[in-house]
N, C-alpha and C positions, 0 to 999 in steps of 0.2 A: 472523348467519347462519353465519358461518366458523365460530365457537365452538360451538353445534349440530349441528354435519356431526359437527366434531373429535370431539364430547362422544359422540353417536354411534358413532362411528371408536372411541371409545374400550371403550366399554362391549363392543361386538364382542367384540372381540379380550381385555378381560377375563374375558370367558364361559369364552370357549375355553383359558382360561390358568388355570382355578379346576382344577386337578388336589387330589387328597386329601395332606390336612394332617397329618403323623403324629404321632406322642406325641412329648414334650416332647425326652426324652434318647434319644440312639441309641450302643447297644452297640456296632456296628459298627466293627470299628478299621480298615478299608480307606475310604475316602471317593470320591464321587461323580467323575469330571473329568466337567463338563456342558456344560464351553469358557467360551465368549464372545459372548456376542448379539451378530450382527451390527450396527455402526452405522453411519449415515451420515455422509459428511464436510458439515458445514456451511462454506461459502464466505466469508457471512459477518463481516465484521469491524464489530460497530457503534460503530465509533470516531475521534471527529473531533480531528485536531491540527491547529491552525489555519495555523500557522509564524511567522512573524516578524510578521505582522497580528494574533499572538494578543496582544503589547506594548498594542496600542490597546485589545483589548478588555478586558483587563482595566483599563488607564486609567478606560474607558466604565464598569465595573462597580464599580471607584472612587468615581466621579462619581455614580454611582446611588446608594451606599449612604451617601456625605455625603447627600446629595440623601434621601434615606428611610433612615434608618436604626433603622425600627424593625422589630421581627421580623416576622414571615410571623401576619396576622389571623387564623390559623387558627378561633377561637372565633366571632369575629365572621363570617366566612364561614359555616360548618357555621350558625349561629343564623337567620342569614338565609335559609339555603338553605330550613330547617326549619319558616320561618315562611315559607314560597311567595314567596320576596323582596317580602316586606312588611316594608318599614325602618319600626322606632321613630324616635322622637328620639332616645333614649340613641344608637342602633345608627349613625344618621346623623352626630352627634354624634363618635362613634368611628371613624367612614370619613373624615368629615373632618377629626381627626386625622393618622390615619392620613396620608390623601392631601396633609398640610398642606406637606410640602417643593414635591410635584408642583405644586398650588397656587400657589405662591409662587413656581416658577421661569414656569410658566405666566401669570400676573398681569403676571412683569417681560416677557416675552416680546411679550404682547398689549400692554403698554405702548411697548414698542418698536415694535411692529406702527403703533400708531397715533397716536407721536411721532413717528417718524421721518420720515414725507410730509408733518409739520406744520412739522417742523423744518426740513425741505428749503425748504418755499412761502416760511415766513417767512425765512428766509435769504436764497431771490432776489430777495424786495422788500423786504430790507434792501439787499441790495448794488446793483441798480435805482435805489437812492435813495442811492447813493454813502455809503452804508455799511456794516456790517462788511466791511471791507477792499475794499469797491467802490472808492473813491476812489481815482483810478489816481497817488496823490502818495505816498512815502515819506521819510519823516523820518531825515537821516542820525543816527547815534550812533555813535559810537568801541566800542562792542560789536557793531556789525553784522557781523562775521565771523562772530565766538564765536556768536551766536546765528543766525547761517543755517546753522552748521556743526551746533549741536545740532539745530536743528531737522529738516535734512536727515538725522542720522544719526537721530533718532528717528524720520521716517518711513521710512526705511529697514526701523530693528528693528521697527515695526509692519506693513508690509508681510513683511519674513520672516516674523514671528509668522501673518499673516495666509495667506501662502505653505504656512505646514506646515498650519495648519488644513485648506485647501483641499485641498493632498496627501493628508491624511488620510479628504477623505471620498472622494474619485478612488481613493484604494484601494480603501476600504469597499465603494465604488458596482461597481468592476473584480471585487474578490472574490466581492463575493452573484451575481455571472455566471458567473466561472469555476467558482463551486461545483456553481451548478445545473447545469452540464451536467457534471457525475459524479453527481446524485441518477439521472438513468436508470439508470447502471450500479451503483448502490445498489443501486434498487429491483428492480431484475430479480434480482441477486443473491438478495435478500429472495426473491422469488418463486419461485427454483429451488432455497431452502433448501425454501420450504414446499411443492414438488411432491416434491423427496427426502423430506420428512416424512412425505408422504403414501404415498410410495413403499415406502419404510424399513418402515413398519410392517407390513404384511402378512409380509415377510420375517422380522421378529421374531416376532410371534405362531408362524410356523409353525415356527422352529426351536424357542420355548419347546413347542409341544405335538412337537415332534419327537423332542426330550430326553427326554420321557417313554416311549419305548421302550430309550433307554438305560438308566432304572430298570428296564424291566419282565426284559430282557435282564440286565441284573446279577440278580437276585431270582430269575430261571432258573437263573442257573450256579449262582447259590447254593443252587438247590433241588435241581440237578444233583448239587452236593456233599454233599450234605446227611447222608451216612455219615461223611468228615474233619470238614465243619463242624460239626455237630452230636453225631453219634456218636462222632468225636474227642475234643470236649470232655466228653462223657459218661464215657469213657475214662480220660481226664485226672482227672476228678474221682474215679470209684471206684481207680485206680491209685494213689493214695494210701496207698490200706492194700493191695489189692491184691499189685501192684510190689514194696512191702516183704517181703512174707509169701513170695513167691515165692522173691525173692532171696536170702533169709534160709536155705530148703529147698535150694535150689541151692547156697549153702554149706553147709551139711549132708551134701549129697551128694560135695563137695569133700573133707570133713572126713570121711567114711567111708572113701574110696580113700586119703589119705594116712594116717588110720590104720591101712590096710593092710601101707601101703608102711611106716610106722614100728615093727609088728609083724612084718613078714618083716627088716627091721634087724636089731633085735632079737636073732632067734630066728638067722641067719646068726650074728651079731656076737659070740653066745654061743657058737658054737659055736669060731670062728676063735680067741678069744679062750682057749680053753680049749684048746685044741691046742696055741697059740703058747705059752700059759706054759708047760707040759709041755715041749716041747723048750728054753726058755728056760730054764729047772731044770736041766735036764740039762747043757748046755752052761755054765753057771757055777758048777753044780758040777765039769765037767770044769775048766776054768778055773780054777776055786778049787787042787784037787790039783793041777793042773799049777806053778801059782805054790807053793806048799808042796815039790813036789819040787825048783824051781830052789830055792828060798832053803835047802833041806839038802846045797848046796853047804861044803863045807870054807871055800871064801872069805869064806863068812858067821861064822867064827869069828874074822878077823881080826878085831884091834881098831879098825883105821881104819873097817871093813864093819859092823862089827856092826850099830850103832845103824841105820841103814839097813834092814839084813835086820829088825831089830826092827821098826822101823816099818808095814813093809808086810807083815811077817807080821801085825801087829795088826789090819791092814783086813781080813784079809782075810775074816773073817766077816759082809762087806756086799754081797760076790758074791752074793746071792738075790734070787727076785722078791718084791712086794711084795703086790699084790691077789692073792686066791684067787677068781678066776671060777670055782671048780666050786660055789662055793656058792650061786650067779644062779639062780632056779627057771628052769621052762622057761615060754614064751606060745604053745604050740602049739595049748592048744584054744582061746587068744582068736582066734587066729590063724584056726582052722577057724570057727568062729564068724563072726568078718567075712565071711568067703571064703563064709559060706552068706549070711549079709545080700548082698553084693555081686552073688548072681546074680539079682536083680529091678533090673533099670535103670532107679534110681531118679530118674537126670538125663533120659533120655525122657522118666518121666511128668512131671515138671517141664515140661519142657519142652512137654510137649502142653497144660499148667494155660497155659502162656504164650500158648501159640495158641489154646486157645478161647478167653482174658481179649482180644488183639487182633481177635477175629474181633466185637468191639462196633461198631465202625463199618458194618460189613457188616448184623446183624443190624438197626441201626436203620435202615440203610438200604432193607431188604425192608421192616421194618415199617411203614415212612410212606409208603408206596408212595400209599393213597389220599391221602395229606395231600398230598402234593406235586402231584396231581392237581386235586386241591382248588382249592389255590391258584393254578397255573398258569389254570385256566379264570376264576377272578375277575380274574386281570390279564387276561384275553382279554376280561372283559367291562368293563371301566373303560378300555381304548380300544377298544370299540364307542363307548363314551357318550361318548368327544373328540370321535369320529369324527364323531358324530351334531350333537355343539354346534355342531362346526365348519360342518358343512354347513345345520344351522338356519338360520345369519343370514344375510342376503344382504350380505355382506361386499362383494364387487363393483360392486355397486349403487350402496351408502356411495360405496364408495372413488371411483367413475366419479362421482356426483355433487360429491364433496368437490372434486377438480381441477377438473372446470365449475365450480365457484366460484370456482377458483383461477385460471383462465386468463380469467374473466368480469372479475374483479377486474384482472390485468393489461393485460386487451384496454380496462377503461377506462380506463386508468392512458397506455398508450401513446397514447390518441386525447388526449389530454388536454397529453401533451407539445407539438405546436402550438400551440396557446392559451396553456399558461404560458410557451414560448419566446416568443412575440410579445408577451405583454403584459412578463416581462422585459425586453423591448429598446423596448416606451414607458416603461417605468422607467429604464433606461439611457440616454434620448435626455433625460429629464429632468432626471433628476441630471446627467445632464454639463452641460446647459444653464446649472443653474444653479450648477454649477462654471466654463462659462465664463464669465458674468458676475464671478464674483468675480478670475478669471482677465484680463478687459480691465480690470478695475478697476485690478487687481495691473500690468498691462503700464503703464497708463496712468501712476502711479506709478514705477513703473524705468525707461521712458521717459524721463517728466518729468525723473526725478533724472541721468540720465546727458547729458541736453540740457543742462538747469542747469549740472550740475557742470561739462562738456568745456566750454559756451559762456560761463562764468560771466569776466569781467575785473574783475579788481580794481582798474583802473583810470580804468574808467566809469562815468561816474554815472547814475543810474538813467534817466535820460531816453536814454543812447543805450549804452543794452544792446545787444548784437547779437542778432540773430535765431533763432540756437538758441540761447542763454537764455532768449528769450520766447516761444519753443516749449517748452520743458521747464515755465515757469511755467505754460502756458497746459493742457499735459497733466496736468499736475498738475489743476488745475482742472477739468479735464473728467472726470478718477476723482472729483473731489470729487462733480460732479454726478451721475453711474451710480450713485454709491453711496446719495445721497438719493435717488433712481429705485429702486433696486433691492432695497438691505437689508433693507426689512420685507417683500419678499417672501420675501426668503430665510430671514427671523426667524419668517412664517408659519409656514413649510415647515418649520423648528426645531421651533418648540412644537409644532403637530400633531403632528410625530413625536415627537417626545422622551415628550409622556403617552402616546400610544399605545403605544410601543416599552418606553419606560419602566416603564410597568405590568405590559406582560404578561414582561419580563422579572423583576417583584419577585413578580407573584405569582404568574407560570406555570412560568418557564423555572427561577429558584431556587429554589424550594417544591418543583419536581420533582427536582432534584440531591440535595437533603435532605430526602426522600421527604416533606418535608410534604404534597406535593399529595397522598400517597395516604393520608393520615392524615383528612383531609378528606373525602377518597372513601370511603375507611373507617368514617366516624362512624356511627354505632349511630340506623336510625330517619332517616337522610338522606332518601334516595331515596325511600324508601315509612314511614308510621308506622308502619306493622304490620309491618315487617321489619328485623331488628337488622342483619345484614349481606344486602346488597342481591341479591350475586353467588349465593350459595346460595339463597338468597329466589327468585332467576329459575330457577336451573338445577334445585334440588331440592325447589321450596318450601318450605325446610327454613330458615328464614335465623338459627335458631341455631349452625347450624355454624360454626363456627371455619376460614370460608376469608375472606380479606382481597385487596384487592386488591395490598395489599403483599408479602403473602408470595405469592402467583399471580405477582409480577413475579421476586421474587425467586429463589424455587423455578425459575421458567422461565431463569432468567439460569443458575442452577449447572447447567441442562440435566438438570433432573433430568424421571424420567417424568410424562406428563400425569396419570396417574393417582392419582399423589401429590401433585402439583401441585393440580390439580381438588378433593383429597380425595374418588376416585371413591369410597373406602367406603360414604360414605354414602347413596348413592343404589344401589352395587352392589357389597355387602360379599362378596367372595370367601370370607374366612375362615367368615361365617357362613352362606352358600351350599353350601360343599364344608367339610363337619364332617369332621376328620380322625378322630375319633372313631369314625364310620361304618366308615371304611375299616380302622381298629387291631380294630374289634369283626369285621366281615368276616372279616379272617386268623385272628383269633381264636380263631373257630368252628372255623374247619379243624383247629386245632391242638390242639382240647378232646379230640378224637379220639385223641392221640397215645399210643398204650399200648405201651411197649416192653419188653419180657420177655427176661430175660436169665438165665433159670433154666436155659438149656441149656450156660450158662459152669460148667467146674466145673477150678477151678484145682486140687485134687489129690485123685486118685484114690483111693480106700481101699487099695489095693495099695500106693502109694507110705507112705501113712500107717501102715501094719502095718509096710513096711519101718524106717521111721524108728523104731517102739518099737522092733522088733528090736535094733536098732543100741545101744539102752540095755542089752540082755540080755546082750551078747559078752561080757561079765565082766571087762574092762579097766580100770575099775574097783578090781578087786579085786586086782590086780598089786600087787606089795610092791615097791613104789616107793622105800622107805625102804632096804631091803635093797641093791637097787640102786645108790641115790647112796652109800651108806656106799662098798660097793667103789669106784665112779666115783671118788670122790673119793681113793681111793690112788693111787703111781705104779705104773707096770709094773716096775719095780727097786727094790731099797732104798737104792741110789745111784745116781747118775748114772755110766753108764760111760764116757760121753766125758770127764767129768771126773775119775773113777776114774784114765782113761788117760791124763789129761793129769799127775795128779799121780806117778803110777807112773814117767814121763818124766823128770819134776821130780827127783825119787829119784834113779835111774839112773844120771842126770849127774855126780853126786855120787862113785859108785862108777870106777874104773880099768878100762880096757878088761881085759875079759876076759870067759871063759866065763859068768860070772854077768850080768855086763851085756849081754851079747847075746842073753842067755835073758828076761831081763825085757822088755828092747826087744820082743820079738817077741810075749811074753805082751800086753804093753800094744796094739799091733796087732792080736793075736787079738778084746783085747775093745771095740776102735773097729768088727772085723768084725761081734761080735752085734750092736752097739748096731745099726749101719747095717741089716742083716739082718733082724733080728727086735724091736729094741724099736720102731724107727721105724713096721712096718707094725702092731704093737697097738697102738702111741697113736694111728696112723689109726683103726685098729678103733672102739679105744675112745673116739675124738670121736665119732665116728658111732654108738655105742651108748648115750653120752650124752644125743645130740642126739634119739633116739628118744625115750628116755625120759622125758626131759622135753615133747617134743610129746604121748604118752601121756598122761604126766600133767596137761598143760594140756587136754589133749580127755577125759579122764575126770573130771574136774574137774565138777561141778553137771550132770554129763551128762542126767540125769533133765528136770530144770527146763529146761535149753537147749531139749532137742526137745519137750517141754510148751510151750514158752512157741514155740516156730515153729507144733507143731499149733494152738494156742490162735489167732495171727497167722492162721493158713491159715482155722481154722473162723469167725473174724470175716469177715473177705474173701469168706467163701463166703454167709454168710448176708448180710452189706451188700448184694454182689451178686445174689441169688436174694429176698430178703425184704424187704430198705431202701433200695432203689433207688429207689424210686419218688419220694423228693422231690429227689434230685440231678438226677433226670431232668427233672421239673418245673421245678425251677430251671434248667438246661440249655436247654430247651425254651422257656422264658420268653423265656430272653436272645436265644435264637436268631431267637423271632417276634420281637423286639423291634428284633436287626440288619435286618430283613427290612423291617420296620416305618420303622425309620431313615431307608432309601432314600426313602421317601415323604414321611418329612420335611424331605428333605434338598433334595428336589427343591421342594414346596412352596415350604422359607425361599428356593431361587436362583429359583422363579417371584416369589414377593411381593417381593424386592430387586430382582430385573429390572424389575417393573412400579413401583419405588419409582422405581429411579435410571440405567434404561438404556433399557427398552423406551417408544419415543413420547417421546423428550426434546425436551420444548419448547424448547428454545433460538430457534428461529426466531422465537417467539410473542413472546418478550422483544426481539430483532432486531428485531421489526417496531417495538414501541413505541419503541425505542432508534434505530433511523430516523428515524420519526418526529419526535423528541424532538432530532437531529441538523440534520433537515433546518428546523425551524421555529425554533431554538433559534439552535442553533450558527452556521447558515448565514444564516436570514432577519433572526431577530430582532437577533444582532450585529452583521450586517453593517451593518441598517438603525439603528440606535445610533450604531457609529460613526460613519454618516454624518453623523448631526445633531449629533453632537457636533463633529464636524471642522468642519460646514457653521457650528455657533454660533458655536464657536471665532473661525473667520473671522469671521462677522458682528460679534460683539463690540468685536474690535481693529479694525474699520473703523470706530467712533467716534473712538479716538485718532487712526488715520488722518486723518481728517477735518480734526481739528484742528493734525493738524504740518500738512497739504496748506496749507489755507488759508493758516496762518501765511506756509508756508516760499515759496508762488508769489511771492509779492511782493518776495522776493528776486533773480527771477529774470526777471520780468514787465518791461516795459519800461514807463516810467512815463510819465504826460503833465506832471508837476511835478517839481519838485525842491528841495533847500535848497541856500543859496548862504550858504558863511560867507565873512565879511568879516576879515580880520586887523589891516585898523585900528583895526578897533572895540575899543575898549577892553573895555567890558563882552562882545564875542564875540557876537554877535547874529546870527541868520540871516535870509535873505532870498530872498524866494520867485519863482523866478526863469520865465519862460513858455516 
C-alpha cells in the first residue's frame, strides 16, 4: 500500500518536473546557478552495535557455522519456491544435507531430553538399593585426600564452567529487554523520517518547477541584450577585415600630415641651410685673411718661427665649407599639393566608417525586434503548461492520503507496544526461571563445597564427621537430584531454540548481510512464471525491466531519488514525454525570421577615397632624393674647427710670447666662436633635414600600391559587410539560438540529476528494511541464540557435574560404616567396624 501512495507521489511530481530537454551542446560560456533542492534531514541511524555482548554473539555465530558450514542453499531454495514447494527426493535429499549438523546437534539434544529422567529414575533405585554410592560405608585408602581434593576442585571448575554458561544466557535474556524498549524510539524515528519524506517532496517539486523561471528570466536578459550579445559578436566577426582596413586608412591619414610636416622641414631647412653657408663663407674666408695677415709678421722669418708659421700657413686652405645647399631643388609644389590633399578631413571620414562599422549591435538590435518578441511569448507559454501540469494532479490528495498510511501504520505499531511489552516480560519471567534452576543447582554445589571444605576434619573418620560436612555432602546431593529433575527441561528449551534460532539465523539473518536473500528474491520467474523480475511485473507490468530487489535496497541506502530507484522511466519516461526537440525547433522558428542588413555600414566614403589617390599625385615621389643624400652626407666644414682650433693652440705653444702669438691665440678663439655660432645650428638643421628626407623617401616608396592595397582592404570590408554577411550572420545567429537553447538543457540535465540523486531520496525506505533487519536480527534473533547457547553450555557441564557431586559427597557425608585397620596384623587387614 505504502509503495503505491509513494509510486503515486511519485509520478506527480515527475510530471510537473518534465520541463524541455535541449540540444546536446551549449554555446553558452555563462552557466546556470539553479542552487540546491531542498533536503530533508533524516534522523535515522540504522545501525546496531551490540557492546561488549557482541563477544557472545559472535561466539554463537561461531558455533552456528561449525554447526552448518555449508553455504546459503540459494539453488535449492529459489527450485523449491518454483516448484509451489513441492520437494523431490533429490531436493529433500539436499535439505537434509543441508540441515544435517542442525540434525545432529538436535538428535543429541532429544537424546538428552529423554536419557536424562531415565538416568535420573534409574540412579535412585540404584542408590535405594544401597548402590551406586548409596551404601552409606566408605573404604579408607591413603589417596583419600588427593582424590577428595581433585574431586572437589573438579566440581568446583564444572560448576564455574557451568556459572558463565548461565551468565551468558542472563545477559542474553537482560539484553533482548533492554533492547526492545529503544525499538519504540527506532521506530518512531523511522516514522518521522517517512512523514519528512512525505513532507520534503512537495517542497522539492515546487523549487524544481520554480527554477524554471530562473531559466526563463536568464533567456530574457539575454534577449534584452541581444544587440552586445548577438550583434557584438556579429561585429566581432566582420571586424576582422573590417578593423584592419579602417586602421590601416587611419594610418594613412597619419602618414599624410607627417608628410606634411616633413615637407615644410624640408623646404624651412633649405632655406636656413642656405643662408647659414653664405655667412659661414664669409666669415672663414674672413678668418682665412685674418690668419694670413698675422703669420706676415716679420717673426715668422725667424728661424726658431718659421717652421711653425709654415705649418699653419699650409692649412690654411681647409678654412671653407663643405656641402653646397644651393644646389637642393625646392618641394614647394609638393608642399602645396599636400596642403590641397590636407583640406578634406580625411580622419573624420575615418572615423564616421568606424561609427557606422560600431552602430552593428544597435542595428541588429532593431532588427530582431519581432524575434525577440517571439520568443519571449513562447516562454510565457511553456509556464502556462507547468502551470497547468502542476495544478492537473491532485498532489494534496496523494499527499493527505499517503501520511493517513503513515500515521495508520504508526497508530498500529503503538497499540501493539502493550502486547509485545507484556508478552516480553512472560519471556523474561521464563528465562529467568530457568536460569534460576540452574542457579539453585549452582548455589547448591558452592554450598555443599564450602560446608565440606570449612567442616571437613582430617582427623575423623567417616562415621563421626561433624555436621557441616554432612551438610555440605548432603547439598551436594540435593544439586545432584535438581539437576536429574531439571536438565532436560532445560535441554528442551535448548534444541527448540537452537533449530529455530539456528535456522533463521543461517538462512534469514546471514543470507541477508550477504545480499543473498535478495538474490533469491531476485530470481527470474520466482514469484509469478510469467514474470522475470516480480517488482516491475506488479508495479508496471512490465517484469522485463531491470529493477531487482537488490538494487531498490541499494539505490535506497545511497538516498538516492525514488525515481531512479523505482526506475520511474519506465512506466513515466520524462525524456520521451518532454522532446527537447520540440522546444530547440520552437526557438528555432523564431529565429528563421532573422534578417539583418547591414548595407547602411559604410566604412569610407568616396570623398575620403579620392582623397587617398590624391595623396599618390603630390609628386613626392619624384623628389630627387639621391641629390639630397649626396649633399646630406658632407659635413658643414672642410674641417673640423674645434679641432682646427685646438691644433692652431697646439702650434702656438711652441712659439715665444709675443705679438704673433697673441694674434694666433685670439684667431684660434675666433674660430671656436663660428664653430659654436653657426656650424653647430646647420648640423641641427641639417639632422632635421636629413631626417625629412628620409621619412620622404620611406613614404614615397611603393606609394601607389600602399594606398591600392588599403582601398582594395576598405572595398573587401565594404562588400563582406553589405554582400557576404549573410553567412557570418547565420553562423552568429545559430550560436546564439543555441546559448539560448543551452539554458533549457541545462535546466533539463539539473531537473533529470535531481530526480536521479536528490529529489524523494528513499533513504527511509532502506531505514525501514534495515530496522527491521535490526530489530529481528540483531536484537531477537541474537539475543535468543545466545541464550541457548549459554543455557546448553550450562546444561552440558551439569553432566560432569553430576559425576564429581556424587563422587565427591561421600567424602563429606557422614557414614554408618567404616574400616578399621589393625597394625598387628601382619598381612594389614581391615575390619568392618558398626
Amino acid at each position: 500500500m505504502m509503495l503505491k501512495v509513494g509510486l503515486v507521489l511519485l509520478l506527480c511530481w515527475s510530471f510537473t518536473c518534465s520541463e524541455p530537454q535541449a540540444i546536446k551542446q551549449r554555446s553558452a560560456s555563462e552557466t546556470l546557478d539553479l542552487g540546491y533542492v531542498p533536503s530533508g534531514v533524516y534522523e535515522t541511524v540504522a545501525y546496531y552495535e551490540p557492546g561488549a555482548i557482541g563477544i557472545l554473539f559472535h561466539m554463537v555465530h561461531g558455533f552456528l557455522h561449525v554447526v552448518q558450514p555449508n553455504p546459503f542453499p540459494r539453488e535449492l531454495i529459489t527450485k523449491i519456491a518454483q516448484e509451489n514447494f513441492r520437494a523431490t527426493e533429490p531436493d529433500i535429499k539436499k535439505a537434509l544435507q543441508y540441515e544435517m549438523g542442525f540434525m545432529v546437534c538436535a538428535v543429541l539434544g532429544a537424546l538428552f531430553v529423554l536419557l536424562m529422567p531415565l538416568a535420573g529414575l534409574c540412579f535412585c533405585v540404584c542408590r535405594c538399593c544401597d548402590n551406586c554410592g548409596g551404601e552409606m560405608h566408605q573404604r579408607q585408602r591413603k589417596n583419600a585426600d588427593c582424590k577428595r581434593t581433585f574431586l572437589a576442585s573438579g566440581l568446583f571448575a564444572t560448576s564455574l564452567v557451568v556459572t558463565a554458561g548461565v551468565v551468558c544466557a542472563y545477559s542474553a535474556n537482560q539484553n533482548l529487554t533492554n533492547q526492545l524498549k529503544g525499538v519504540r524510539r527506532l521506530v518512531n524515528s523511522n516514522m518521522r523520517d517517512l512523514q519528512t519524506f512525505v513532507n520534503q517532496t512537495p517542497l522539492q517539486i515546487d523549487y524544481l518547477t520554480s527554477q524554471y523561471f530562473t531559466v526563463k528570466n536568464k533567456v530574457i536578459s539575454d534577449l534584452g541584450n541581444i544587440g552586445p550579445l548577438l550583434g557584438g559578436k556579429i561585429q566581432e566577426q566582420l571586424g576582422k577585415k573590417a578593423l584592419p582596413a579602417l586602421d590601416a586608412t587611419l594610418r594613412m591619414t597619419s602618414a599624410i600630415r607627417e608628410t606634411k610636416q616633413a615637407l615644410e622641414n624640408v623646404s624651412v631647412s633649405i632655406d636656413v641651410l642656405k643662408e647659414g653657408s653664405s655667412r659661414l663663407q664669409v666669415n672663414l674666408s674672413r678668418a682665412r685673411s685674418g690668419l694670413e695677415d698675422t703669420l706676415s709678421d716679420p717673426a715668422c722669418s725667424v728661424r726658431e718661427t718659421a717652421p711653425v708659421c709654415g705649418s699653419i700657413r699650409d692649412s690654411l686652405h681647409q678654412l671653407n665649407i663643405d656641402a653646397d645647399f644651393s644646389k637642393l631643388p625646392d618641394v614647394s609644389a609638393q608642399l602645396a599639393k599636400v596642403d590641397d590633399v590636407l583640406e578634406t578631413d580625411l580622419s573624420s571620414i575615418v572615423q564616421k566608417g568606424y561609427s557606422s562599422f560600431n552602430k552593428t549591435p544597435a542595428l541588429v538590435e532593431e532588427q530582431t525586434r519581432n524575434v525577440v518578441k517571439g520568443v519571449e511569448s513562447h516562454l510565457d507559454s511553456i509556464g502556462t503548461k507547468i502551470t497547468g501540469m502542476t495544478k492537473k494532479f491532485p498532489m494534496q490528495a496523494i499527499l493527505a492520503n499517503f501520511t493517513m498510511f503513515i500515521n495508520h501504520v504508526h497508530s498500529s505499531i503503538e497499540d501493539f507496544y502493550p502486547q509485545m511489552d507484556q508478552t516480553d516480560f512472560y519471556r523474561w519471567v521464563c528465562c529467568i526461571s530457568l536460569c534460576c534452576v540452574v542457579v539453585l543447582i549452582l548455589a547448591f554445589n558452592f554450598l555443599g563445597l564450602l560446608c565440606g571444605i570449612c567442616g571437613h576434619d582430617k582427623h575423623a573418620s567417616p562415621t563421626t564427621r561433624g555436621c557441616i560436612s554432612n551438610t555440605g555432602g548432603n547439598l551436594i546431593m540435593a544439586g545432584v537430584g535438581f539437576t536429574f529433575i531439571f536438565s532436560w527441561v532445560l535441554m528442551a528449551v535448548v534444541a527448540s531454540s537452537f533449530v529455530v534460532g539456528g535456522n533463521v539465523e543461517k538462512l534469514v539473518c546471514e543470507p541477508f548481510g550477504t545480499k543473498e536473500l535478495f538474490k533469491v528474491v531476485d530470481t527470474p520467474y520466482l514469484v509469478n512464471a510469467a514474470w522475470r523480475n516480480f517488482i516491475p511485473g506488479f508495479l508496471y507490468n512490465n517484469p522485463d525491466v531491470d529493477l531487482t530487489a537488490e538494487n531498490l535496497y541499494s539505490n535506497c541506502k545511497e538516498n538516492r531519488g525514488l525515481y531512479s530507484a523505482l526506475h520511474l522511466e519506465n512506466m513515466f519516461n520524462i525524456t520521451a514525454l518532454v522532446d527537447s526537440s520540440m522546444y530547440a525547433k520552437d526557438i528555432s522558428v523564431n529565429f528563421e525570421d532573422v534578417k539583418v542588413d547591414l548595407t547602411s555600414e559604410v566604412l569610407l566614403e568616396d570623398e575620403g577615397k579620392q582623397n587617398l589617390i590624391s595623396f599618390t599625385q603630390t609628386g613626392i615621389g619624384d623628389i630627387k632624393f639621391q641629390l639630397y643624400l649626396a649633399e646630406l652626407n658632407k659635413t658643414v666644414t672642410a674641417v673640423d674647427l674645434l679641432k682646427f682650433a685646438n691644433e692652431l693652440d697646439a702650434l702656438t705653444d711652441q712659439l715665444p710670447r709675443s705679438t704673433l702669438e697673441s694674434g694666433l691665440r685670439q684667431h684660434a678663439r675666433n674660430l671656436r666662436h663660428i664653430h659654436n655660432q653657426q656650424v653647430v645650428p646647420l648640423k641641427q638643421d641639417l639632422s632635421t633635414l636629413r631626417q625629412s628626407i628620409h621619412f620622404l623617401e620611406k613614404t614615397s616608396t611603393d606609394l601607389s600600391n600602399k594606398v591600392t592595397n588599403v582601398l582594395g582592404a576598405i572595398e573587401e570590408a565594404q562588400y563582406l559587410i553589405s554582400n557576404n554577411a549573410t553567412y557570418i550572420i547565420n553562423q552568429e545567429v545559430e550560436k546564439y539560438m543555441r546559448s539560448l537553447i543551452g539554458y533549457f538543457e541545462s535546466y533539463t540535465e539539473w531537473v533529470m540529476t535531481s530526480l536521479t540523486l536528490e529529489v524523494g531520496g528513499c533513504k527511509p525506505l532502506s531505514n525501514v528494511v534495515d530496522t527491521a533487519e535490526i530489530v529481528a536480527c540483531s536484537l531477537v534473533v541474537d539475543s535468543m541464540n545466545a541464550f541457548w547457547f549459554g543455557l546448553g553450555w550450562a546444561a552440558l557441564f551439569l553432566i560432569p557435574n553430576v559425576v564429581f557431586s556424587v563422587r565427591l559427597a561421600k567424602f563429606y557425608r557422614r557414614m554408618d560404616t567404616e574400616d578399621v585397620y589393625d597394625d598387628s596384623s601382619v598381612s594389614g587387614t581391615w575390619h568392618f567396624t558398626l
